[in-house]
C-alpha positions in Angstrom: -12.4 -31.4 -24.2 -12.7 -27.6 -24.0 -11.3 -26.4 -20.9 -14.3 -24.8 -18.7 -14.1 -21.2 -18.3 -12.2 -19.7 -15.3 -14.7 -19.0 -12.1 -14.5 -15.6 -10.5 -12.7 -16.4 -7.0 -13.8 -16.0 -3.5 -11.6 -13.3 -3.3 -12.6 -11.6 -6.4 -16.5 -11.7 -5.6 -15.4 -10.3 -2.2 -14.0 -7.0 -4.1 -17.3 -6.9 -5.9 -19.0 -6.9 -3.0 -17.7 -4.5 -0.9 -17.2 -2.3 -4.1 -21.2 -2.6 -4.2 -21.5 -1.6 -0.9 -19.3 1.5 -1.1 -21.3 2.0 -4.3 -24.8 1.4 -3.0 -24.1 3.4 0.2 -23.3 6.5 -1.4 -19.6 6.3 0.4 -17.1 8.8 -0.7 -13.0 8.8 -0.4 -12.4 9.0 3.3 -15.5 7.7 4.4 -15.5 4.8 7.0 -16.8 1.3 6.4 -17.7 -1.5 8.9 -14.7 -3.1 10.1 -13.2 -6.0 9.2 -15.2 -8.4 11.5 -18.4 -6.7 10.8 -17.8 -7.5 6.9 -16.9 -10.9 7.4 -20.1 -11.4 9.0 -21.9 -9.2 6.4 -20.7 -11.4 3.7 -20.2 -14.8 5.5 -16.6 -15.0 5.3 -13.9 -15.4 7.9 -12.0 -12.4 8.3 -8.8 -13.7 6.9 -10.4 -14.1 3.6 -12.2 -10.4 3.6 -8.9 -8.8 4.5 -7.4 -10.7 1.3 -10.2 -9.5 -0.4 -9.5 -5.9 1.2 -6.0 -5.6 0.9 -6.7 -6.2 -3.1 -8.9 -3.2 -2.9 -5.7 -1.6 -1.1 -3.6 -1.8 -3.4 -5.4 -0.3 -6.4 -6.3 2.6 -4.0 -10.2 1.7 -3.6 -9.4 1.5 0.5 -7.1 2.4 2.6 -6.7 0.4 5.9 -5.5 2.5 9.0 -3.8 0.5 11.8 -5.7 0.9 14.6 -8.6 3.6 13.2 -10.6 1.6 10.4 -11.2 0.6 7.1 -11.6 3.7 4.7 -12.7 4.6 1.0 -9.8 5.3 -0.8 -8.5 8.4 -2.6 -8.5 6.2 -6.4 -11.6 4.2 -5.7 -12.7 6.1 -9.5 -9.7 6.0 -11.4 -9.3 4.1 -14.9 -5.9 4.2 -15.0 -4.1 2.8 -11.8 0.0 2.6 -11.5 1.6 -0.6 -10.4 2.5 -0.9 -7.1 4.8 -3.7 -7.1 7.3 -1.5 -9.9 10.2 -1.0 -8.5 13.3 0.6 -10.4 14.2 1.0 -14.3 17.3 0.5 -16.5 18.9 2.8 -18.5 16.9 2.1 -22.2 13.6 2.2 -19.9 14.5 5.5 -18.6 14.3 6.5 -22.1 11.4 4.7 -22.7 9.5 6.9 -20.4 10.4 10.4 -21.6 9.5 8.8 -24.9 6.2 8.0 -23.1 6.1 11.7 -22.0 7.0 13.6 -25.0 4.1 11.6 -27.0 1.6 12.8 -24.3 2.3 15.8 -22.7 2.3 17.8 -25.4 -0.6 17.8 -26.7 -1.7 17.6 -23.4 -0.2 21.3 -22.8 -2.1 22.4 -26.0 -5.5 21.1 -24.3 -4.3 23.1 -21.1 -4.1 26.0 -23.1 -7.3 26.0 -24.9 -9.2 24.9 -21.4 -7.4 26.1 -18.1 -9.4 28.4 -16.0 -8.3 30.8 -13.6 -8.2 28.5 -11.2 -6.4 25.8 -12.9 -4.0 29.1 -13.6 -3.6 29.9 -10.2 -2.3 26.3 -9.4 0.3 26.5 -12.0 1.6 29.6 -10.8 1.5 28.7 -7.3 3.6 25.1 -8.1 6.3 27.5 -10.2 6.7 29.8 -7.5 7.5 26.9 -4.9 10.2 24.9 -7.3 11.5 28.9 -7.6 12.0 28.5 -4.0 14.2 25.7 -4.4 16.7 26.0 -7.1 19.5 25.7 -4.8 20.1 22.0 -4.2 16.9 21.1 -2.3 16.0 18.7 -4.8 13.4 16.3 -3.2 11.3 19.9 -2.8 12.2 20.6 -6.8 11.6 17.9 -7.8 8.0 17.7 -6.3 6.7 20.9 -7.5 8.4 20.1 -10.8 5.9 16.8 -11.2 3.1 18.8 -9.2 3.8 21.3 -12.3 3.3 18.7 -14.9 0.1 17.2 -13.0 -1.5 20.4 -12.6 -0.8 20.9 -16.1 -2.7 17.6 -17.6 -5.6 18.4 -14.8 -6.3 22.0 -16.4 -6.4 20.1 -19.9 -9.9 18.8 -18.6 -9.2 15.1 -19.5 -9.0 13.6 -16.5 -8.0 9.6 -18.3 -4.6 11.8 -19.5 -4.8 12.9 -16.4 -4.4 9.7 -14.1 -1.8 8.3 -17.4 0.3 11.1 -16.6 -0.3 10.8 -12.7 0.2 7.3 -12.8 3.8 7.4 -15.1 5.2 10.0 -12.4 4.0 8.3 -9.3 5.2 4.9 -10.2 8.8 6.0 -11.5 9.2 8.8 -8.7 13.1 7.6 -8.3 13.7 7.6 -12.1 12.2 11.4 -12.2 14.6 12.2 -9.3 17.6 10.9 -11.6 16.5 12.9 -14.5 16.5 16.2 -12.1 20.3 15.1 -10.9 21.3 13.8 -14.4 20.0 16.3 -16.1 21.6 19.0 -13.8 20.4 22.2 -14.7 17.7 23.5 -12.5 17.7 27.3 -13.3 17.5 26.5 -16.9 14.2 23.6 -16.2 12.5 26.6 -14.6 12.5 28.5 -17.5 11.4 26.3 -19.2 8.1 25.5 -17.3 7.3 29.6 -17.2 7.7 29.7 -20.5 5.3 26.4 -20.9 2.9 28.1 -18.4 3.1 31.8 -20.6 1.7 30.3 -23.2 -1.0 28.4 -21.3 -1.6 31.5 -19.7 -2.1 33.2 -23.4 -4.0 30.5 -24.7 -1.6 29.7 -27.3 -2.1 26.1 -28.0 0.3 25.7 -30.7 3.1 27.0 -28.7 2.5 25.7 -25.5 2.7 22.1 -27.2 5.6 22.9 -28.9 7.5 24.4 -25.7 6.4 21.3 -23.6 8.0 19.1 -26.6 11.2 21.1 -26.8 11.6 21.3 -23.0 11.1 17.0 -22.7 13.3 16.6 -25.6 16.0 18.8 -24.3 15.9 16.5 -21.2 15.8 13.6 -23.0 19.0 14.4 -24.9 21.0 15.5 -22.1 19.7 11.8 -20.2 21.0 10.2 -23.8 24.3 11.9 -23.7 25.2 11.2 -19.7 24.0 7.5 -20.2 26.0 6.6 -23.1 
């Protein structure tokens, strides 16, 4: 006999529901919805269940619960691509794997930057440089934020904003790994360089280039990684 076809469950109709309602109502990230108990009642539910149902929606960014202040729309209610939350740390080969990841992206990526950045997205860019220049001297966990804040601003002023949240979502989720590749890789002055040159030629408009710096500056840290792993 043919197995019957999995039913959504209660939990997952919740998520639909209050998605519809967010939906319906026009809410927008940061707006405050009923709380907990008033859902529960809304939907005929106890309130364990809805916060089941809610703390799903947490954790892909749709809400964002606040002890003691409410229930909220999150930040990522919108976004296709979503990073795992429950990742936790990579080996050595899946280190690699990610630059790999990276250098088939980002590049063209740059390229679309280049042919699409407006002044504003131009102004970011510069702005992100000019704080990592303010940190070449060892204060890393700054460094290392502008430096991904560099790359992110760089796939937003490409205009695609699915690369966008792929790119977003490979540097949020392995944070620690792109911290080890700043310390492995150990040479900050020279990474600098390499993003202001990356950000001349988005600057210029020069697709071809920008791609090709963005490939030769991932690759360069990708061999240095290879080299101190082995």
């Amino acid at each position: 006999m043919a197995q019957d076809v999995a039913r959504p469950s209660l939990s997952d109709a919740l998520t639909e529901r209050v998605l519809e309602l967010i939906r319906s109502g026009g809410l927008r990230p940061g707006d405050r919805l009923p709380s907990a108990r008033e859902l529960s009642e809304r939907f005929a539910v106890t309130t364990p269940t809805l916060r089941e149902a809610l703390r799903r929606l947490e954790a892909t960014g749709a809400v964002q619960m606040r002890h003691g202040s409410g229930i909220y729309v999150g930040a990522d209610l919108e976004r296709v691509v979503i990073p795992n939350p429950n990742f936790r740390e990579l080996q050595s080969d899946q280190l690699l794997q990610l630059l790999d990841a990276r250098l088939l992206i980002e590049p063209p990526v740059a390229a679309m930057a280049a042919r699409r950045a407006d002044p504003s997205d131009l102004a970011t860019l510069r702005a992100v440089l000019d704080q990592a220049g303010c940190h070449l001297d060892g204060a890393d966990a700054e460094l290392d934020k502008a430096n991904m804040s560099f790359h992110r601003a760089t796939a937003k002023a490409a205009g695609n904003a699915v690369l966008g949240e792929v790119i977003d979502s490979l540097l949020s989720v392995h944070a620690a790994e792109q911290r080890a590749i700043l310390r492995i890789f150990d040479d900050r002055a020279r990474d600098h360089d390499e993003h202001r040159a990356i950000l001349g030629a988005i600057e210029a408009g020069d697709a071809g280039r920008a791609e090709e710096l963005m490939r030769v500056h991932l690759l360069d840290v990708k061999s240095v990684i290879e080299a101190r792993l082995t």
